[in-house]
C-alpha positions as CSV (number, residue, x, y, z in Angstrom):
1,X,-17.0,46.9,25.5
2,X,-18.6,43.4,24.4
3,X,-16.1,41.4,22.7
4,X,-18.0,38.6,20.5
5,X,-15.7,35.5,19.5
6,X,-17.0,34.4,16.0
7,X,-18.2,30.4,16.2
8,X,-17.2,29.6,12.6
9,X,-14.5,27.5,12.5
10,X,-10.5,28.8,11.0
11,X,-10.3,27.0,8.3
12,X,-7.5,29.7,7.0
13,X,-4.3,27.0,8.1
14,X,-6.1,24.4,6.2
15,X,-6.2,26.0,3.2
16,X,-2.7,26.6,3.5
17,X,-1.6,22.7,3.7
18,X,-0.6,21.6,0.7
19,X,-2.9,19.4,-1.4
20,X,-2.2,15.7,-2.4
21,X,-1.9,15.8,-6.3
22,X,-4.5,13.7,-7.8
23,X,-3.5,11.6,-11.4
24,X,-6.0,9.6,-13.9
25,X,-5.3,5.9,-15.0
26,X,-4.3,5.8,-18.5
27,X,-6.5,2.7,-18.4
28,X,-9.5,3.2,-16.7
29,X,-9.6,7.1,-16.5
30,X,-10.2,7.4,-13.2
31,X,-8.7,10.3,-11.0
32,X,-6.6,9.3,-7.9
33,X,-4.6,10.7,-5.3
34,X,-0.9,10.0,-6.9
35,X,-0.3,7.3,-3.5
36,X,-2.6,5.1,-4.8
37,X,-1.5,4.8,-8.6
38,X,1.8,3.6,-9.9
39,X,3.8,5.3,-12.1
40,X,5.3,3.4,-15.3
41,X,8.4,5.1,-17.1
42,X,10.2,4.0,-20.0
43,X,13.8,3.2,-20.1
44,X,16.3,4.7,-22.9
45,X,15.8,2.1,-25.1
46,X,11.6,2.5,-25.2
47,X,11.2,-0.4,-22.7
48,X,8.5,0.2,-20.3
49,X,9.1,-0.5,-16.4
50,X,7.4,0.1,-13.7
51,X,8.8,3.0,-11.2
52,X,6.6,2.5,-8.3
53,X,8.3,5.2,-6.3
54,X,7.9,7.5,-9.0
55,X,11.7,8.4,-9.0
56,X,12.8,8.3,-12.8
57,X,13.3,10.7,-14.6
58,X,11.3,11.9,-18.2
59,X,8.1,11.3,-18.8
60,X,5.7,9.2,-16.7
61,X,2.0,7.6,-17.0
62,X,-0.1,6.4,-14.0
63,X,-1.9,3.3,-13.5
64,X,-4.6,2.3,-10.8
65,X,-5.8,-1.5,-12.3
66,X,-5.5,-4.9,-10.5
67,X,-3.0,-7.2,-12.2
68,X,-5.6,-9.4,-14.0
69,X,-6.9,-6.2,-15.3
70,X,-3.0,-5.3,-16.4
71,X,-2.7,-8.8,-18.0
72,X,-5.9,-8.2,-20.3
73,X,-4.9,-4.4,-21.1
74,X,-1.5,-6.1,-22.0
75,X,-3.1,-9.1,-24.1
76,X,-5.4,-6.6,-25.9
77,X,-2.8,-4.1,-27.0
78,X,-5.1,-1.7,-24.7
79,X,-1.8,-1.0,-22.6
80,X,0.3,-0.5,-25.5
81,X,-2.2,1.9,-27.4
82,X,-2.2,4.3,-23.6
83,X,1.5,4.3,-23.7
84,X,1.7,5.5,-27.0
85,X,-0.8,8.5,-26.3
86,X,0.9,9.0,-23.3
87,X,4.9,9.2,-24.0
88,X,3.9,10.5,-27.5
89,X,7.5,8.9,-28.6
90,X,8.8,6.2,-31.0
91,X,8.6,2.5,-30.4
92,X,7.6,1.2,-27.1
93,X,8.6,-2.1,-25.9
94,X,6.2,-3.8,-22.9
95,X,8.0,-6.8,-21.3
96,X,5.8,-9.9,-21.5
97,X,6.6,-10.2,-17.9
98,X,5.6,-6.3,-16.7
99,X,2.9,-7.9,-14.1
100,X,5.0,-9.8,-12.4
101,X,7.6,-7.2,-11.9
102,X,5.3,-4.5,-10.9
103,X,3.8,-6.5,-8.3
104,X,7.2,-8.0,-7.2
105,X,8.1,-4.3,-6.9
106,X,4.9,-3.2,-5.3
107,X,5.9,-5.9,-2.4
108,X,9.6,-5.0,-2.1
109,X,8.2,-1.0,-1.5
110,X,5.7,-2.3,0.9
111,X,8.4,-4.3,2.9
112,X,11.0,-1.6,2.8
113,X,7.9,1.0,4.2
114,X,8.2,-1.4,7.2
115,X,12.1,-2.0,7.5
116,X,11.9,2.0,7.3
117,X,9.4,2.4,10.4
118,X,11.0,-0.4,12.2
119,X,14.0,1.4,12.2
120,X,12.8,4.7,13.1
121,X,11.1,3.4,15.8
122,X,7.6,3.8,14.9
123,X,6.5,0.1,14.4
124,X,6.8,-2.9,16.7
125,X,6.3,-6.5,17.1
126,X,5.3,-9.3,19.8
127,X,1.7,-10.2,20.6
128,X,2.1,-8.9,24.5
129,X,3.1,-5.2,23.3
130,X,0.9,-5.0,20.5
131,X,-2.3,-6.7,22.7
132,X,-1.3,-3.6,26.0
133,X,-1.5,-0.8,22.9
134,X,-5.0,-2.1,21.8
135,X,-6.5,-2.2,24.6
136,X,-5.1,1.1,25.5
137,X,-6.9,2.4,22.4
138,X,-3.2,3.3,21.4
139,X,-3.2,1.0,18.2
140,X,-3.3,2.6,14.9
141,X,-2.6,-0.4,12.3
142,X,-2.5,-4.0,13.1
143,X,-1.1,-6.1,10.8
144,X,-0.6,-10.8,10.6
145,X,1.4,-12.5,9.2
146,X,-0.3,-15.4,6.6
147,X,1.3,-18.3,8.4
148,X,0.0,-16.6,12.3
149,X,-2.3,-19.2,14.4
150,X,-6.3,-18.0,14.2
151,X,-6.4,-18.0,17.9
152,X,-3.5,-15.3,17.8
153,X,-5.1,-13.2,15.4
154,X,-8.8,-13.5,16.9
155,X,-7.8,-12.4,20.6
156,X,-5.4,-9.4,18.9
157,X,-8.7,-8.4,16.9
158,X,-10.7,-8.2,19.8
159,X,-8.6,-6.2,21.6
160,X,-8.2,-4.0,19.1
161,X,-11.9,-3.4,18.7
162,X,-11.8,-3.3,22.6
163,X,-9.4,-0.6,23.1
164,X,-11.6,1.6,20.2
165,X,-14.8,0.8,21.9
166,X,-16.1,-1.4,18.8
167,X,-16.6,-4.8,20.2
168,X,-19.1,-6.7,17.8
169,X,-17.8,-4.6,15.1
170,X,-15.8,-6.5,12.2
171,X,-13.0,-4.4,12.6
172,X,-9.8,-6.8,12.3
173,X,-6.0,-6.9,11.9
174,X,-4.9,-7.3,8.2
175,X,-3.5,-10.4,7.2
176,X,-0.5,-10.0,4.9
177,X,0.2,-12.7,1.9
178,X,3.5,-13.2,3.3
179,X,5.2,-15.4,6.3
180,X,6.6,-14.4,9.1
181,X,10.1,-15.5,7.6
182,X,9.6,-12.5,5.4
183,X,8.0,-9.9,7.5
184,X,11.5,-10.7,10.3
185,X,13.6,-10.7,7.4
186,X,12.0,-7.2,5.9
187,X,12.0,-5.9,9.9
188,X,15.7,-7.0,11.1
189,X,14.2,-9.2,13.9
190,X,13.3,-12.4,14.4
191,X,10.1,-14.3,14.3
192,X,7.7,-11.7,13.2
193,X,4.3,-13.0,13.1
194,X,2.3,-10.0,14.1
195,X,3.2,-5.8,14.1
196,X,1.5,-3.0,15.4
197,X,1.5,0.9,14.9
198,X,1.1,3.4,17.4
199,X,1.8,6.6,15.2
200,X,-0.6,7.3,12.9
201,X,1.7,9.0,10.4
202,X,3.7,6.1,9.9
203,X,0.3,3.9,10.0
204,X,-1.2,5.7,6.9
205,X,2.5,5.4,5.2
206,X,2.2,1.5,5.8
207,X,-1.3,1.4,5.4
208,X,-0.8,3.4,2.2
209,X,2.4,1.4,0.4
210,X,0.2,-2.2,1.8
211,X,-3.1,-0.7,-0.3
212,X,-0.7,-0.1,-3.6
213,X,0.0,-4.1,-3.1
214,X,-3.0,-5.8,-2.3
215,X,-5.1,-3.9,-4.6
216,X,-2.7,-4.9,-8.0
217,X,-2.7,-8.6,-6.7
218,X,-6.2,-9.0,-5.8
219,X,-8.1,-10.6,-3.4
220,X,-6.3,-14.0,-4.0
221,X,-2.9,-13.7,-4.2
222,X,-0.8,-16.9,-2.9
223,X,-0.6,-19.2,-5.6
224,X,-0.4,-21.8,-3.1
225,X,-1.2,-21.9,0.8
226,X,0.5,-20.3,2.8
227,X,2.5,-22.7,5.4
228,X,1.4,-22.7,9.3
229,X,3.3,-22.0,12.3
230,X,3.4,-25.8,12.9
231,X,4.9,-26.5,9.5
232,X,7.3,-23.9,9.8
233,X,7.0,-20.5,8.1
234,X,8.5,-20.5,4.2
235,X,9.7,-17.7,2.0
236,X,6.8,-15.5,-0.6
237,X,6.6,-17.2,-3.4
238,X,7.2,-13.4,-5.2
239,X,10.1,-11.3,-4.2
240,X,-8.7,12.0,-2.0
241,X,-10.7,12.7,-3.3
242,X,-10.8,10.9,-6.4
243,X,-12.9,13.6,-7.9
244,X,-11.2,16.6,-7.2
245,X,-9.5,18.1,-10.6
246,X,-7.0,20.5,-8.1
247,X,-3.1,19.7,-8.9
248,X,-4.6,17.1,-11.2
249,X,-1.9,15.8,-14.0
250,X,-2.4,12.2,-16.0
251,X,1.4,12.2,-16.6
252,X,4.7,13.5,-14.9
């Protein structure tokens, strides 16, 4: 008896894992996996907030623009004319200051996404550890602080590209618009001027809370420069398929 193994691949226990919902900008209309949007609730009193964990409770609506677009939505009464198609309620009251609290909120959920895998265990610091897991191909997210020496970051880049077999690729660690003061503060440790992930779960977490952040702030977000190492390291100025229609919702 010939016993023929079928080459197609099994694709039955992928079908089974459970699809990332997918929710359209009231703003833009675009469709988005729900980790790259932020959710905007509205308090008892009609007051809008942002709720970038997408906790509260009620009726939410999701947003995917940059704060400068936010700012002009708000300035136009484009914002306000969403909300009130989306919540379908009475007044709604939008803070004049809604920008700077979602991205002040957006960086406080980034931060704690590292205190979080700092304390499990699954993120670590020191240029020495995080240089032996690059070149070991081990290194899953690299990630500088703004006030790290170039020198620092340049030979921790090239070992990362070394360790992946992409020297002469442009492939680099991500600079982060905060100091080191802020990144050992957020970490428990001291002197944090570049981190490194090994597990890629908790590297698309980080990866995935740090993308909500830079993308609202945009590609220039420190008011003023950030401080060098030699100066001494100060505090932040601020404390899918994006076409699929499955699990889609504009509002939860």
């Amino acid at each position: 008896m010939t016993t023929t193994t079928d080459p197609r691949p099994d694709t039955r226990a992928a079908s089974r894992e459970p699809k990332e919902p997918v929710r359209r900008c009231i703003l833009l209309g675009d469709r988005a996996p729900r980790a790259a949007l932020v959710r905007l609730a509205l308090s008892p009193d009609g007051d809008v907030f942002p709720d970038v964990r997408a906790k509260a409770p009620g009726r939410g609506a999701w947003i995917g623009v940059t704060k400068a677009e936010l700012e002009t939505a708000i300035a136009k009464g484009k914002l306000k004319g969403a909300l009130a198609r989306a919540f379908k309620t009475g007044p709604i009251g939008i803070p004049a200051d809604l920008a700077d609290k979602l991205e002040a909120a957006l960086e406080r959920a980034a931060l704690d996404r590292l205190g979080l895998e700092s304390r499990s265990g699954g993120l670590f610091s020191g240029a020495e550890k995080i240089e032996t897991a690059a070149r070991s191909g081990k290194l899953h997210l690299l990630l500088h602080a703004c006030d790290a020496g170039a020198d620092g970051n340049r030979k921790l880049d090239q070992a990362w590209r070394v360790g992946n077999d992409e020297e002469g690729s442009d492939r680099r660690g991500l600079v982060l618009p905060v100091s080191r003061t802020i990144l050992a503060v957020a970490l428990g440790r001291q002197n944090v001027v570049h981190i490194g992930l090994t597990d890629p779960d908790a590297a698309k977490r980080v990866r995935e809370a740090l993308d909500r952040w830079l993308h609202f702030i945009g590609p220039d977000p420190l008011p003023t420069p950030c401080e060098t190492a030699s100066q001494g390291a100060s505090a932040s100025p601020r404390h899918a398929d994006a076409n699929s229609t499955e699990d889609y919702e504009e509002f939860e």
